[in-house]
C-alpha positions, -999 to +999 in steps of 0.1 A: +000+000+000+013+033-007+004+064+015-006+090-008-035+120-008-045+151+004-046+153+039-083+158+047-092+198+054-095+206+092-119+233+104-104+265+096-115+283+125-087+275+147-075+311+157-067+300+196-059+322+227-043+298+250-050+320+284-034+300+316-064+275+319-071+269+287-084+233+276-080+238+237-068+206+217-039+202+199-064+184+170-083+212+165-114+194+160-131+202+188-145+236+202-122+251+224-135+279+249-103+299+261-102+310+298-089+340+306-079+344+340-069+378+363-032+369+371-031+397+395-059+387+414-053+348+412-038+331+441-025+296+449-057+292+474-083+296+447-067+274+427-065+247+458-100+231+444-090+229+410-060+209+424-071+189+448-103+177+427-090+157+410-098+121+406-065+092+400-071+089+362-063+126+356-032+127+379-003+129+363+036+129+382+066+140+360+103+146+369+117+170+349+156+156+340+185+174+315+221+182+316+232+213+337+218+242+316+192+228+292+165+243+306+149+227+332+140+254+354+129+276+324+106+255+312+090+247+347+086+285+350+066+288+316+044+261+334+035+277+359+033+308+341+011+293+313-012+272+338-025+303+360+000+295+390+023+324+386+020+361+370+048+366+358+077+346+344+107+341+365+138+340+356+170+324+368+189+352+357+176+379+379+167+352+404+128+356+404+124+317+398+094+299+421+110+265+420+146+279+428+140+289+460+171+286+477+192+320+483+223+295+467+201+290+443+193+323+433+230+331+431+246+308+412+219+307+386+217+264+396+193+240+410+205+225+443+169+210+458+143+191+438+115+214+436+075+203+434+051+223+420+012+215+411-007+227+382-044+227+363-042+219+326-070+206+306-088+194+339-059+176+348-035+177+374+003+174+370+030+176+396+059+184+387+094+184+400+122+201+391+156+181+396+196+198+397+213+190+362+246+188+381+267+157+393+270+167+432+235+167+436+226+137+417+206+121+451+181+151+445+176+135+410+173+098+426+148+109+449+124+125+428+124+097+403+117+070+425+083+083+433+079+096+397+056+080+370+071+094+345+096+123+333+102+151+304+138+150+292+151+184+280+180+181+259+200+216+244+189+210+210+224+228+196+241+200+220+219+170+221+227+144+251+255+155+274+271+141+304+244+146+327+221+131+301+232+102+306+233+103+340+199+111+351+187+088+319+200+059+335+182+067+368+152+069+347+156+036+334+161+022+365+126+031+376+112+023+343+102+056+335+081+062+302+095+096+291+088+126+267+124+148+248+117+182+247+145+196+223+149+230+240+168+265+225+157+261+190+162+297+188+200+290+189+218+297+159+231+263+157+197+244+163+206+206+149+175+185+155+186+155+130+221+154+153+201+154+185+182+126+170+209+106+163+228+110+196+193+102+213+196+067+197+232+061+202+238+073+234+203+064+250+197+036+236+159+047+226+140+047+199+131+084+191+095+096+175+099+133+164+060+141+163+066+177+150+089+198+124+101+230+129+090+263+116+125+280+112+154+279+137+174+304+150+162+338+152+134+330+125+123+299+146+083+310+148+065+276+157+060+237+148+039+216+127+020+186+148+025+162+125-001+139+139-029+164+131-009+185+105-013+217+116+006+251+123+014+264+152+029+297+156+040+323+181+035+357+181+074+367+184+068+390+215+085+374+244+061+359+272+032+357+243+004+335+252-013+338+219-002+318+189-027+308+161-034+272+148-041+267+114-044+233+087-010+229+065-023+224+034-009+216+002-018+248-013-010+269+014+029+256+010+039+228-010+070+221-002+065+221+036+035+199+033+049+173+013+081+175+041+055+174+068+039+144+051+066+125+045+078+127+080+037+120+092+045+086+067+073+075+088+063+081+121+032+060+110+055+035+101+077+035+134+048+030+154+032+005+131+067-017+140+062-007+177+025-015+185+004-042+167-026-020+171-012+009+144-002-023+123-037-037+119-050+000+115-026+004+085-029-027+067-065-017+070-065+018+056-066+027+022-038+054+026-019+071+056-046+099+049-070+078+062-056+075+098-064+101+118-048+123+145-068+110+173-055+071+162-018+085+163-020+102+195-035+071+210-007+049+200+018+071+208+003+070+242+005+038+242+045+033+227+056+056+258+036+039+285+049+008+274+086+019+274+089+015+236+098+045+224+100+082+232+080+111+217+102+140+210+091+174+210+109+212+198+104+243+211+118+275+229+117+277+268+133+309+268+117+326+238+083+307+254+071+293+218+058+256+221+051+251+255+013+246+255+020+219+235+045+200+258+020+206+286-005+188+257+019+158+255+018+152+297-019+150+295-021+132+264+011+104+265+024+104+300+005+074+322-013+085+350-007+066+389-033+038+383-015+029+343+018+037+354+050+013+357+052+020+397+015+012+403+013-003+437-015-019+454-026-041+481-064-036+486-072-004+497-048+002+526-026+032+532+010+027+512+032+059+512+069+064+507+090+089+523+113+100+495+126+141+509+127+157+546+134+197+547+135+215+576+115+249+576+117+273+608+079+274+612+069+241+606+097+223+619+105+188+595+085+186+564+083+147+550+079+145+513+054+120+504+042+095+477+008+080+482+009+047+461-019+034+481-050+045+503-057+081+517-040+100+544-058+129+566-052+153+593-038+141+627-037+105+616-014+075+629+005+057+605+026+028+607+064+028+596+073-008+584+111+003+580+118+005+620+087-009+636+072+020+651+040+044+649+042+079+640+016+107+638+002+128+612+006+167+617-010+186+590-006+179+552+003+205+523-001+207+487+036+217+471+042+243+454+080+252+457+086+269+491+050+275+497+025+253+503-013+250+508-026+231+539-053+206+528-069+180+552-068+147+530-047+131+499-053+100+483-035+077+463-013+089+432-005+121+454+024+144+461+022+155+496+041+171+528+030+164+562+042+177+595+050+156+627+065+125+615+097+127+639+105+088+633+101+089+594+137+095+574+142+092+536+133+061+523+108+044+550+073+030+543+042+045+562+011+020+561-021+017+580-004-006+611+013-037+617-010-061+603-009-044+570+031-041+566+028-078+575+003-086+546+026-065+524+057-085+541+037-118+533+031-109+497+063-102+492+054-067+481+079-042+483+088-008+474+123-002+455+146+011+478+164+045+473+199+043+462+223+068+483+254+072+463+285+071+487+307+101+493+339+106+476+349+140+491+361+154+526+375+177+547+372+191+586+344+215+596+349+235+626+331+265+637+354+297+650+341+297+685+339+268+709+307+280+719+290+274+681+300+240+682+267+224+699+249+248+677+266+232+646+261+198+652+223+205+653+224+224+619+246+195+602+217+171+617+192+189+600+212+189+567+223+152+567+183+145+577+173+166+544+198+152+524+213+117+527+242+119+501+261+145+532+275+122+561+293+134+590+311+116+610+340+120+636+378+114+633+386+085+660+422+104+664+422+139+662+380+140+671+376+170+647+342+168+629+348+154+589+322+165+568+316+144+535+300+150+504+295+148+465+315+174+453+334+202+458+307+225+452+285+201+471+300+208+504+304+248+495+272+249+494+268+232+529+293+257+542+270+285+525+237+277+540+248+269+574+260+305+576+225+319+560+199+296+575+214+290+606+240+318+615+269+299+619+308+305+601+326+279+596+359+270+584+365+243+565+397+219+557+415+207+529+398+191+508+405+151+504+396+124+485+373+096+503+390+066+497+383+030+499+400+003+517+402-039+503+429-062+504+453-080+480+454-115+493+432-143+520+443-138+555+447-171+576+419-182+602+424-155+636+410-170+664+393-149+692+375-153+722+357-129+744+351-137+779+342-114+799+320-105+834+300-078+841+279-077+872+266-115+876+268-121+842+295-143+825+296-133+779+320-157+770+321-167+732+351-179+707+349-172+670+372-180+640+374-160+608+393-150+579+386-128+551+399-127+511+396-107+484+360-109+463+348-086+431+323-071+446+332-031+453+304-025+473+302-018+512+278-047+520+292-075+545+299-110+527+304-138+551+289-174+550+296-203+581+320-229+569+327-264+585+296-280+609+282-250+608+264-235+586+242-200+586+211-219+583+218-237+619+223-206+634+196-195+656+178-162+644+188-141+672+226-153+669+229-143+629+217-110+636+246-098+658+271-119+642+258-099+611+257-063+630+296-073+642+304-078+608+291-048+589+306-030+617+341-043+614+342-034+578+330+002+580+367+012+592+391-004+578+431-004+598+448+016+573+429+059+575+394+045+586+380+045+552+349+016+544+363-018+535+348-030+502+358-060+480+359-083+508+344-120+513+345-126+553+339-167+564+332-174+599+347-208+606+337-209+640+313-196+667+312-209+701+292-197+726+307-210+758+279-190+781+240-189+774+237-157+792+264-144+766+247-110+749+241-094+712+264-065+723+291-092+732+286-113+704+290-082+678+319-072+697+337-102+692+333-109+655+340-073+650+377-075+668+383-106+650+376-092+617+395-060+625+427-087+636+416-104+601+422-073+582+452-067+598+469-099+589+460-094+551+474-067+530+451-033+530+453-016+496+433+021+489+413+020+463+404+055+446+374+070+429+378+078+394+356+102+375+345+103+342+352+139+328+338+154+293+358+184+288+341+215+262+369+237+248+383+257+218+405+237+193+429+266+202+430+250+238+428+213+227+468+208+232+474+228+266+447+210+282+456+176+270+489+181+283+478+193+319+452+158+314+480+137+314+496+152+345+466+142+362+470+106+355+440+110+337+435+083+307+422+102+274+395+081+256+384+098+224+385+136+211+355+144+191+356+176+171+324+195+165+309+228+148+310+245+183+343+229+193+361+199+205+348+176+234+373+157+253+362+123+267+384+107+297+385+092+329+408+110+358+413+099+399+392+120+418+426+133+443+437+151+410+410+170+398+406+190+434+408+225+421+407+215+381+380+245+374+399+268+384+431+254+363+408+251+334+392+283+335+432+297+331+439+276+304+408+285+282+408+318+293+373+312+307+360+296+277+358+258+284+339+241+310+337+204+325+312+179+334+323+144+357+304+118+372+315+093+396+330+060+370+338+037+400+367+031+422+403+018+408+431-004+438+460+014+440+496+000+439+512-007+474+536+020+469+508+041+459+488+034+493+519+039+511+526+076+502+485+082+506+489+069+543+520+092+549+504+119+533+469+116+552+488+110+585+505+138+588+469+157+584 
């Protein structure tokens, strides 16, 4: 069959005012009564009903993802301006933005906190959340997605994917996220859809479905055509301008574009009809591609993304604010919504909820971030927390919208909430009705996926100038490790000076920053180190230890033999398994669990600087208890000293973390900053030349890139710029380790 054929004429009448409310379709055949709304005299509370109204089915929960200056916060801010929320646009240049909040925020032009924001758009409600697009704040991203159904990537349509990309793109994945691409800055001169396109499928892995075609770039860029219902869109070109008109592309009206159009309409057509066996029996059905309409398109499309088979790709202009009704169009229309969505979760009608964020506000005290999966929550009620056992209480509970927020008395299931007084609930527990439902849950083996918290690989001392500031600062930093689990503290056993540990360099400025303008407190911090990792080289032999010891009228006495060797796992879980008569599965229950808890214990400082011990397989041979009155405590202490003396009798290697660096630059810079690259010990893996410049792909130890954007900045003159994430961690030689230990004692 050969597609051929005029499209069939759509209603001319399609002159649209899209005012803030608006619930005009993208089809344009069907009436459309435009809303206009007073943005001066509109406020978040009368909008509260139209966002709490709203039943599951027209819910929907997007993350917005990208690369460090794609757009992210732009865009969100053309939501909110567009849906009636806000009225006026903010910008992140002058620092007016809703969803950066944060003073830091405001400064540096970045995103450091996940933001959540709700909005009305065609009678539906979307919450959205805006996530950092840099590598030290990548928990922020992990968060947000795991209680997401779905996200938007923006890409830098001049760019296409970038570091970061791939980064939060992965997290996606691993929540099984269906997903829109909105090609951002197509008013950039060098706009390059067809090279976004192809980095999309080479570097994502996914199968891209470019649904519209561009009405100019650059300065000229104007509007799209929706290729599903081949129609116009344009923008009037004043900046901020809600109005843009909608008319049918016609073969008379232009010729050339509408046989481009239509040949690109043909092969989307195609590319779903592989996808979804639905659009196949519609096309070996139809006459012509003329003959399948807009509303059959949109539909499979819908269903392509919420199956996780490809990923509808959209253009447009956050800045110049062209095209954004219709990516608002595309949330409603292809995004799932919490009962079709790949993180449905249900288990009659109980209460499920997940804790994924805790901030700490002056006035409200701790504010819990919430996910309702399951059931309804209200004012004042008790919920159960299946993580630690315990009951916890209901304060009030708030619709988000960035730093404000609307108190409500109830949520149900698919919401985005925060509630006040849950003092026992931390990042990543469970809240359900009580203990009979977390043990139905338990029995069905239903569980929530667990929240990843990436490990540390920087450090240095705080310490406040005064003595009498230091109680002071502990609380702070116990706030800030509560609202963000990625920041550990903990103390040095030797010199008991307070080590502070982070992401990033900039990760643990910024702690430094807003302990001194939300709490009041200077502090200095140290130099900045690497943290490393300890494992060892070769098996250690079987250490034997016995405990025996009397306190009060009771006798712990209790022998244990272990030994520990090398394994490939890197991570910082405890490997151990009985060996001999024993064996783990004759252990009574309420022996493994100490003998576990000594374990994990033993290896969380290793003998050489204290670092975690990863890479290492730990056998119990033995375990003797010589005294039924012996306890936990006792039993943990003694297979932790005999792991510690296991350790010891095995040789202790660092291992280092490495970082995967993409370096932008001049060609006129290529050679000094290749040279200073190998100075680093940094291993060069391809350069790729482009129209914009040359980007340099390598992997570099983390201990020699401390201070590399300054020494960058002086090389390019201030015209090249880096991206890293974390690539894993590398053993050093013995040597190596040796000088590290020397160097770090002396500290």
């Amino acid at each position: 069959m050969k597609p051929g054929g005029l499209f069939p004429q759509v209603p001319s009448s399609c002159m649209v005012k899209r005012l803030f409310l608006t619930t005009c379709s993208r089809r344009c055949n069907k009436s459309v009564n435009a809303v206009k709304i007073d943005k001066s005299k509109t406020s978040v509370k009368k909008l509260s009903s139209q966002l709490s109204d709203q039943p599951i089915s027209k819910i929907r929960n997007v993350g917005i993802i990208a690369h460090i200056d794609a757009g992210k916060t732009t865009t969100t801010e053309r939501f909110l301006y567009y849906s009636g929320i806000t009225g006026t646009i903010g910008s992140v240049d002058e620092g007016t933005t809703v969803t950066d909040y944060l003073t830091q925020e405001r400064e540096r032009g970045i995103t450091i906190q996940s933001a959540a924001v709700s909005l009305n758009w065609q009678q539906h409600r979307i919450n959205i959340v805006d996530t950092p697009g840099h590598i030290d704040f990548t928990i922020e991203v992990e968060r947000t997605l795991r209680v997401m159904d779905s996200a938007i990537g923006i890409l830098d349509v001049s760019a296409g994917v970038e570091a970061q990309t791939k980064t939060v793109w992965r997290q996606a994945n691993r929540f099984n996220l269906p997903r829109l691409l909105f090609l951002n800055k197509m008013d950039k001169r060098n706009a390059d859809i067809d090279g976004s396109l192809t980095s999309i499928r080479n570097d994502l892995g996914t199968t891209p479905l470019l649904i519209q075609h561009n009405l100019g770039t650059g300065s000229s860029f104007t509007g799209i055509v929706d290729l599903p219902s081949m129609t116009c869109q344009k923008w009037d070109r004043a900046a901020a301008s809600q109005e843009f008109t909608t008319t049918p592309l016609t073969n008379s009206v232009d010729s050339a574009l509408f046989d481009k159009c239509l040949t690109l309409r043909n092969n989307l057509i195609d590319n779903l009809a592989e996808l979804d066996p639905i659009m196949m029996d519609v096309v070996i059905n139809s006459v012509s591609y003329d003959d399948i309409t807009s509303d059959c398109i949109n539909k499979c499309l819908r269903r392509v993304t919420c199956d996780n088979k490809a990923v509808p790709v959209l253009i447009g202009s956050s800045l110049k604010s062209r095209c954004i009704q219709p990516l608002l169009d595309a949330v409603v229309d292809y995004l799932p919504n919490p009962e079709n969505s790949n993180s449905k979760f249900a288990f009659d009608d109980k209460l499920c909820a997940f804790a994924f964020k805790t901030v700490h506000q002056k006035e409200r005290g701790a504010v819990t971030f919430l996910r309702l999966y399951n059931g309804a929550i209200s004012t004042s009620m008790t919920v159960y927390n299946s993580a630690d056992e315990t009951t916890d209480r209901i304060g009030k509970i708030y619709m988000i919208l960035a730093d404000q927020m609307l108190e409500i008395k109830q949520a149900s299931a698919g919401s985005i909430v925060a509630v006040t007084g849950l003092a026992k609930t931390v990042t990543g527990d469970t809240l359900v009705t009580n203990a009979k439902a977390a043990e139905k849950y338990s029995a069905a083996d239903v569980q929530l996926p667990t929240l990843s918290v990436p490990e540390p690989v920087f450090m240095c001392s705080i310490e406040t100038y005064s003595s009498k500031e230091q109680r002071a600062l502990e609380e702070a930093l116990k706030i800030l490790v509560r609202e963000d689990p990625s920041l550990r503290i903990k103390l040095d056993p030797e010199t008991q000076q307070m080590v502070l540990m982070g992401m990033g360099e900039l990760h643990l400025d910024i702690v430094k920053d807003r302990l001194l303008k939300e709490h009041k407190l200077e502090v200095y911090l140290g130099k900045m180190l690497v943290a490393y990792r300890e494992t060892i080289e070769r098996p250690s032999n079987i250490i034997h230890h016995t405990l025996n010891k009397t306190i009060g009228d009771t006798t712990h006495h209790v022998s244990v033999a272990v030994s520990v060797e090398p394994c490939e796992s890197q991570s910082k879980t405890a490997h151990f398994v009985c060996s001999g008569e024993q064996s783990w599965d004759k252990l009574k229950w309420y022996h493994r669990k100490p003998i576990d808890q000594g374990t994990s214990q033993a290896l969380l400082m290793g003998p050489l600087l204290g670092y975690p011990v990863v890479g290492c397989h730990v056998n119990v041979h033995n375990f003797t208890l010589h005294s039924s009155r012996t306890s936990a405590a006792m039993i943990s202490a003694a297979i932790r000293e005999a792991v510690h003396q296991a350790l010891q009798d095995s040789v202790v290697i660092l291992s280092e973390p490495e970082m995967r660096l993409q370096i932008y630059c001049d060609e006129d810079n290529l050679s000094d900053i290749l040279y200073d690259l190998t100075h680093r010990r940094a291993v060069i893996g391809n350069v790729e030349h482009t129209e914009d410049g040359v980007i340099v792909h390598g992997v570099s130890p983390v201990a020699t890139l401390l201070g590399y954007s300054t020494t960058l900045r002086k090389l390019s003159s201030g015209r090249a710029h880096f991206m890293m994430e974390i690539a894993g961690y590398i053993s050093m030689s013995e040597q190596q380790t040796k000088n590290i230990v020397s160097e770090l004692s002396s500290w």
